[in-house]
C-alpha positions as CSV (number, residue, x, y, z in Angstrom):
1,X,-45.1,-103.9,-14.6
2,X,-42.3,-101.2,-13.8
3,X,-43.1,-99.2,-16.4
4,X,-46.9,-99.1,-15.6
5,X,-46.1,-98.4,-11.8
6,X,-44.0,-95.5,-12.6
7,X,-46.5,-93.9,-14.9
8,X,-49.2,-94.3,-12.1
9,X,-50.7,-91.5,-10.4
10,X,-51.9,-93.4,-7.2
11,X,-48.6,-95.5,-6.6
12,X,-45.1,-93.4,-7.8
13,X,-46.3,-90.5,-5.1
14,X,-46.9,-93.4,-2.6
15,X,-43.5,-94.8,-3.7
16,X,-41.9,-91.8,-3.6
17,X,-43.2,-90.5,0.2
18,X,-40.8,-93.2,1.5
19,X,-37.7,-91.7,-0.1
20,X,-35.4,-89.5,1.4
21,X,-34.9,-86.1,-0.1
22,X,-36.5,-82.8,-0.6
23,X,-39.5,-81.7,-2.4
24,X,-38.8,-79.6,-5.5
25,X,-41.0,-76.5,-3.9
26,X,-39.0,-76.5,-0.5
27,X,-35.7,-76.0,-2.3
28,X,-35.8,-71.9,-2.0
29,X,-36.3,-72.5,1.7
30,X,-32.8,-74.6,1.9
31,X,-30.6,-72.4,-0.7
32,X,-31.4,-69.2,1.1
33,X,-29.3,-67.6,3.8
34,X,-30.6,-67.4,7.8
35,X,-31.3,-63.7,7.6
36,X,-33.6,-63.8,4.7
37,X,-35.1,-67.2,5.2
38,X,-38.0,-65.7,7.0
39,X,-38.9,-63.5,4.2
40,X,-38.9,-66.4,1.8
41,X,-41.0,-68.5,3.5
42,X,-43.1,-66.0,3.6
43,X,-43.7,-66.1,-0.2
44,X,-43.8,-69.5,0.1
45,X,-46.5,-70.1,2.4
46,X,-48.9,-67.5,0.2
47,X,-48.6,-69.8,-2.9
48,X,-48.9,-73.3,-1.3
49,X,-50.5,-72.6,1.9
50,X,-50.9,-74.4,5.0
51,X,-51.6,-77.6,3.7
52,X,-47.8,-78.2,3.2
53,X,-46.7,-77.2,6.4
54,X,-47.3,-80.4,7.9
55,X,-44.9,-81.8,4.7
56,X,-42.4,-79.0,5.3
57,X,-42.2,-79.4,9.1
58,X,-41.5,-83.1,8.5
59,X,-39.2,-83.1,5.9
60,X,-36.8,-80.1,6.9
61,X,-37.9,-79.6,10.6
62,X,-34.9,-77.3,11.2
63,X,-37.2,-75.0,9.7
64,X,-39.6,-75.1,12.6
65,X,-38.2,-71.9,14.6
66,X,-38.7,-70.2,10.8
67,X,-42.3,-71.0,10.5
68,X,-42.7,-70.3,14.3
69,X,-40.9,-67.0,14.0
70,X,-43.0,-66.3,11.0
71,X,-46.5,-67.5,12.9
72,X,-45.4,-64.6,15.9
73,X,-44.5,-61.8,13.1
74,X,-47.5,-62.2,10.8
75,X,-49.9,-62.8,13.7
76,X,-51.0,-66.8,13.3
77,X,-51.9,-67.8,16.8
78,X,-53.4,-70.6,15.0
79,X,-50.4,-71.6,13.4
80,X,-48.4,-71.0,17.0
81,X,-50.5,-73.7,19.3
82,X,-49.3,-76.4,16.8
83,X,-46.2,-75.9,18.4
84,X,-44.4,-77.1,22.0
85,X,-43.0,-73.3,23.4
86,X,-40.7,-74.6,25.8
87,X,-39.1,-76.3,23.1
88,X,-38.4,-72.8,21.5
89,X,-35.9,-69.9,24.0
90,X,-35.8,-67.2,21.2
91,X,-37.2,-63.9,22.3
92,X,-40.6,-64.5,20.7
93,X,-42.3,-61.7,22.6
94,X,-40.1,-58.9,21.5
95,X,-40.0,-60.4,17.5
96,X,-44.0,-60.0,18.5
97,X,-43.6,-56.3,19.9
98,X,-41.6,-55.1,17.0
99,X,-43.9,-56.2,15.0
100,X,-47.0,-54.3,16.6
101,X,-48.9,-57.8,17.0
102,X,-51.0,-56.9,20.5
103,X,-52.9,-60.6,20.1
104,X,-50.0,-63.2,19.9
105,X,-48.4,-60.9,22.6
106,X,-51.3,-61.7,24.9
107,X,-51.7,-65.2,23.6
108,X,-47.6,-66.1,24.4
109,X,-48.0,-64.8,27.7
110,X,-51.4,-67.2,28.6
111,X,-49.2,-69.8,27.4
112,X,-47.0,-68.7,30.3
113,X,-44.1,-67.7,27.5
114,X,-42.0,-64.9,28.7
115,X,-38.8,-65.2,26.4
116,X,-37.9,-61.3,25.1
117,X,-40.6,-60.1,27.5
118,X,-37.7,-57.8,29.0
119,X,-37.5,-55.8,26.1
120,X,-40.6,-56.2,24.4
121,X,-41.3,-52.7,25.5
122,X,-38.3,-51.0,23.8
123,X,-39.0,-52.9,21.1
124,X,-42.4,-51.8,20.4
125,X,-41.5,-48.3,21.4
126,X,-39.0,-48.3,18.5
127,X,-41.5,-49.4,16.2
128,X,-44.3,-47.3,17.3
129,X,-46.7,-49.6,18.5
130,X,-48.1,-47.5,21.5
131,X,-51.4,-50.3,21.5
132,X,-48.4,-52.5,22.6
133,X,-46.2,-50.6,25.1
134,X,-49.8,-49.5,26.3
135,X,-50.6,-53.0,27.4
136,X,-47.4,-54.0,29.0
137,X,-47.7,-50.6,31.0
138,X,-51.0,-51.8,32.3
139,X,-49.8,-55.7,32.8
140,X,-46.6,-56.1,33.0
141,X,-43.7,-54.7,36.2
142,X,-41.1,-55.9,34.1
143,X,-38.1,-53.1,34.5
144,X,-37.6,-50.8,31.5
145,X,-34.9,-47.6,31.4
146,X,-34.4,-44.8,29.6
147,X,-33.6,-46.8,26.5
148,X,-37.4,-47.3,25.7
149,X,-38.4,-43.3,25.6
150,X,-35.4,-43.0,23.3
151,X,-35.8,-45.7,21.0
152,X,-39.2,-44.1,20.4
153,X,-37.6,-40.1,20.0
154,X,-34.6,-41.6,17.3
155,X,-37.5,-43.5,15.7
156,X,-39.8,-40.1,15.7
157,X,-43.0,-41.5,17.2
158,X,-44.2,-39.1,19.4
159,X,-47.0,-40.6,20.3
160,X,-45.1,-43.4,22.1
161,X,-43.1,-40.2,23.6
162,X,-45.6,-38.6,25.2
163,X,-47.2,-41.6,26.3
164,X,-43.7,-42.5,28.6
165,X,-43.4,-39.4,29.9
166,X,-46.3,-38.7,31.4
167,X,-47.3,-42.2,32.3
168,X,-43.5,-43.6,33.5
169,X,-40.9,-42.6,35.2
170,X,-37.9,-43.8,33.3
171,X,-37.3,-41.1,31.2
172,X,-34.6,-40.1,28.7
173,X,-30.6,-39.2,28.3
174,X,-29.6,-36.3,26.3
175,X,-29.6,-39.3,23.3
176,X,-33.6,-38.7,22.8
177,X,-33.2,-35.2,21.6
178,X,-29.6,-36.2,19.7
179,X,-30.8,-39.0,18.0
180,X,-35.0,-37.2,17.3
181,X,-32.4,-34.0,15.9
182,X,-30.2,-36.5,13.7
183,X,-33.1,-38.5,12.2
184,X,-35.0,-35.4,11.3
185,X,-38.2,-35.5,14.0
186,X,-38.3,-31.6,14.9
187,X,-41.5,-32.5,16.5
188,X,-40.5,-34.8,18.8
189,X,-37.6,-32.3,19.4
190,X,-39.7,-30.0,20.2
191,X,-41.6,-31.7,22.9
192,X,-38.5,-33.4,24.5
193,X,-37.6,-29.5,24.8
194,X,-40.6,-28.7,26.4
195,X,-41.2,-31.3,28.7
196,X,-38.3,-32.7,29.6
197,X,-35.3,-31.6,31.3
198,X,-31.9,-34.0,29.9
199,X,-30.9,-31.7,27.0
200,X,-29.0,-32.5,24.3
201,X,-25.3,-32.3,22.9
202,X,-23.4,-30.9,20.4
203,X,-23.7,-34.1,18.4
204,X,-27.4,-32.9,18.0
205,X,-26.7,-29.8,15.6
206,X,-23.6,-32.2,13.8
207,X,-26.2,-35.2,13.2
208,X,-28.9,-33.0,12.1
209,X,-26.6,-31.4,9.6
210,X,-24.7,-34.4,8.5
211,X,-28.1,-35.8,7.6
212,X,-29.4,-32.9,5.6
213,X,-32.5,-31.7,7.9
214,X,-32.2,-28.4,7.4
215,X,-35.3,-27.5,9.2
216,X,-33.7,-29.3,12.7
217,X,-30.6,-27.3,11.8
218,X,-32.6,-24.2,11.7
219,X,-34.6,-24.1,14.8
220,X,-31.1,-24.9,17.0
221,X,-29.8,-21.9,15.4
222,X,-32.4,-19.7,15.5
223,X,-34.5,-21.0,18.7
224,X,-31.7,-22.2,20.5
225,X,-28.7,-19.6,19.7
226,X,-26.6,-23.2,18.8
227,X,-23.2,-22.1,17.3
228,X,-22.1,-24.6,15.0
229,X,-18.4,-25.6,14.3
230,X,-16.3,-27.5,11.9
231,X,-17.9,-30.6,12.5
232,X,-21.4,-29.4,11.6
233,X,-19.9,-28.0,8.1
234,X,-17.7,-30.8,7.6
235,X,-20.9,-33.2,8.2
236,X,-23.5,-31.7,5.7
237,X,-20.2,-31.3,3.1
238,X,-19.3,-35.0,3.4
239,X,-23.3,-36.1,2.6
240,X,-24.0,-33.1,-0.1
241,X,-26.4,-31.5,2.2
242,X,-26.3,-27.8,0.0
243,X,-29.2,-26.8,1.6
244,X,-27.9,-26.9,4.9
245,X,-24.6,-25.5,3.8
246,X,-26.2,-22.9,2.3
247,X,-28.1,-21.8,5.2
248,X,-25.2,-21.8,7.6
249,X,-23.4,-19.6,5.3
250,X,-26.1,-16.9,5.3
251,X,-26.1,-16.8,9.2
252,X,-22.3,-16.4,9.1
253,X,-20.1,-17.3,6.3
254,X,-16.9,-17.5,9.1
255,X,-18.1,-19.6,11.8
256,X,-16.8,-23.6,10.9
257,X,-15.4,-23.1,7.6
258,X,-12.2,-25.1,6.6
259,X,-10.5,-26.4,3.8
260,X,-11.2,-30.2,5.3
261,X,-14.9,-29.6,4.1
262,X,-13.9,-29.1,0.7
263,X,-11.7,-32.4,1.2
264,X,-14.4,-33.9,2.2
265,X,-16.7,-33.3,-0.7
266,X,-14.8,-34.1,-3.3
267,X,-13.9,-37.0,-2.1
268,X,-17.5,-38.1,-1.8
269,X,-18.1,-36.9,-5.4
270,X,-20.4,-33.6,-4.5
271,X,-19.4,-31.2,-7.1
272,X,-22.3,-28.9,-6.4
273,X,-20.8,-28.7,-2.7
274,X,-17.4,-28.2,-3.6
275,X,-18.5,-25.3,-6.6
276,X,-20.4,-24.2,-3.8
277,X,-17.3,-23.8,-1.2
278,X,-15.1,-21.8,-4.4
279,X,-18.0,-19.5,-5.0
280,X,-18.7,-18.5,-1.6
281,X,-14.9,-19.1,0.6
282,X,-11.6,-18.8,-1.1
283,X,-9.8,-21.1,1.3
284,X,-9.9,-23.8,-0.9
285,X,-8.8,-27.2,-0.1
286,X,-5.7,-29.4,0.2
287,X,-4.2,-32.0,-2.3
288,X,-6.4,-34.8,-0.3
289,X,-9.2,-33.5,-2.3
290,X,-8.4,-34.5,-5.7
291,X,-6.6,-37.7,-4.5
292,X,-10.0,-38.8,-2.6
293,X,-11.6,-37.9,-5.9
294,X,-9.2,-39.7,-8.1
295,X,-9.4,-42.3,-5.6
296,X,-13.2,-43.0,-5.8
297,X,-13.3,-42.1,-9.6
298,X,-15.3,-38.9,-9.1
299,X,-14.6,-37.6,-12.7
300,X,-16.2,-34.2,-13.1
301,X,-14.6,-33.4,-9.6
302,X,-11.5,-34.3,-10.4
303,X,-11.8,-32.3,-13.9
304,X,-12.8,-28.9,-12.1
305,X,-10.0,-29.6,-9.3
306,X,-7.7,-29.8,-12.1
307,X,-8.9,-27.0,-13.6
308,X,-8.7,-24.5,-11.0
309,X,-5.6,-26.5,-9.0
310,X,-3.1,-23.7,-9.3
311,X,-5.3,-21.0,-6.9
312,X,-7.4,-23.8,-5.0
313,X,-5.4,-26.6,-4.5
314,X,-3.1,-25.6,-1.4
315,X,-0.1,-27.8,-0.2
316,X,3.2,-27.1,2.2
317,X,5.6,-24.7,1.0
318,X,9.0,-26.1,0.3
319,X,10.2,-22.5,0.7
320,X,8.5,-20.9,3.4
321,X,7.3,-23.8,5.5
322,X,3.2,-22.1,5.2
323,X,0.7,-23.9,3.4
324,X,-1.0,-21.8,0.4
325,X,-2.0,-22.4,-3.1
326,X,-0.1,-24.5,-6.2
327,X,0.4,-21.5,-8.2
328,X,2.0,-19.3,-5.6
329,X,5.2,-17.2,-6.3
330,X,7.1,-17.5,-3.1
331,X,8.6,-14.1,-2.5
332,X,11.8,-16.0,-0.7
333,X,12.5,-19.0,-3.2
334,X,10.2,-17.7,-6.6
335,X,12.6,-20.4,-8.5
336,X,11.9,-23.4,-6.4
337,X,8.0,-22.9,-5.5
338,X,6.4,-21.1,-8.5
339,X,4.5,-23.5,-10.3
């Protein structure tokens, strides 16, 4: 009798409902962190569909803010009225703007949900979803600042730009043009330049350089009259930006340059940057440059270091007090300094 009941179709499932435990295809769901849990049920829904959900939410209903949280992101208003909102206070309205989803935005707030509504605007600014921060414009009073108009400039949606500033009156701070410059968006540069009157800051030209755009770079140097400085050169060394190094140099091979660039580069492995320094400024660089490279196990830096140490490498005198190369003859001591 036992063995014919647990070889039955109809009864071991039926047995087996009333045990405690987890199904075998729910186990990724409970082995995988918080932060990534969405993601995977994501998957998981796409191969076994909803007619497990109502399995899922019974046996692991911790999961329910997941599969709710999921419903708001992917757009199942369907999937959302199966559940009790004011059981739920996380800011589903502004996981719904970041995600651009117009329809559950409209459908939470019917249902009278207004958790994240405060930033929902930001957050779809950030994201680009002007459809979005076009319809909470139109419906909503809820108080926004500057922070939307430059979420939308770092994020280089200038669509969402022009749309603040000539349909609200929070505006910017000099951060829209900083952060449009450091990301790469000339164009949105360009209009915050145009049209609005904040500025920008120094960090501007550093970002810009420090993330290789070249073309941002250019246009505050040429357009603006922006005179770089040590920062700006040590940025685009520490990343490997040649380009931007390059172009610098052409416009004045003086202005910024120090031997903490060449530090820099070496330390982060960028033997093109560092050839590129020796070539074009003799000033070399200090001993920090082949200990950062030793330190980080940049080989082929280290090996050109070492081979050109005695007229690049510079360190403090233990004669004269001045810092200048390894392979100096000190006129004063010769016997104690000369390499």
């Amino acid at each position: 009798m036992a063995q014919e009941t647990l070889v039955s179709f109809d009864l071991m499932p039926l047995i087996a409902s009333f045990q405690d435990g987890i199904h075998h295809n729910m186990l990724p769901l409970v082995q995988e962190r918080s932060d990534t849990v969405v993601q995977i049920f994501h998957a998981w829904i796409n191969v076994h569909g909803d007619a497990w959900l109502v399995r899922l939410r019974a046996c692991l209903p911790r999961l329910n803010c997941v599969i709710l949280k999921h419903a708001v992101i992917f757009g199942h208003c369907d999937r959302i009225d199966t559940f009790e909102m004011n059981e739920f206070s996380d800011n589903l309205l502004q996981e719904a703007a970041s995600a651009g989803q117009l329809q559950v935005i409209q459908h939470l707030l019917d249902k009278k949900y207004t958790a994240g509504i405060a930033n929902a605007m930001e957050a779809a600014a950030s994201n680009g979803h002007l459809r979005v921060v076009e319809f909470l414009h139109r419906h909503r009073s809820d108080r926004q600042t500057s922070r939307v108009m430059n979420a939308a400039a770092a994020a280089g949606h200038l669509d969402v730009v022009r749309f603040l500033h000539f349909h609200r009156s929070e505006g910017c701070t000099t951060a829209a043009i900083d952060n449009a410059a450091a990301n790469g968006h000339l164009h949105v540069v360009k209009f915050l330049f145009k049209y609005r009157d904040e500025g920008y800051t120094r960090s501007a030209i550093h970002l810009a350089a420090g993330n290789g755009h070249v073309d941002v770079v250019k246009w505050f140097v040429e357009k603006r009259g922006e005179r770089w400085t040590s920062m700006t050169i040590n940025n685009a060394a520490a990343s490997g930006h040649l380009a931007v190094l390059a172009y610098l140099h052409g416009r004045n091979s003086r202005m910024g340059w120090t031997k903490r660039a060449m530090d820099i580069a070496a330390t982060n492995g960028h033997l093109n940057v560092v050839k590129f320094f020796w070539d074009n400024h003799r000033l070399g660089c200090s001993t920090q440059a082949l200990e950062g490279a030793r330190r980080n196990g940049h080989a082929s830096v280290v090996d050109f270091l070492e081979r050109h140490s005695q007229e690049m490498i510079h360190s403090l005198c233990c004669a004269c007090g001045f810092i200048k190369p390894l392979g100096h003859a000190c006129s004063q001591m010769p016997s104690l300094c000369k390499a």
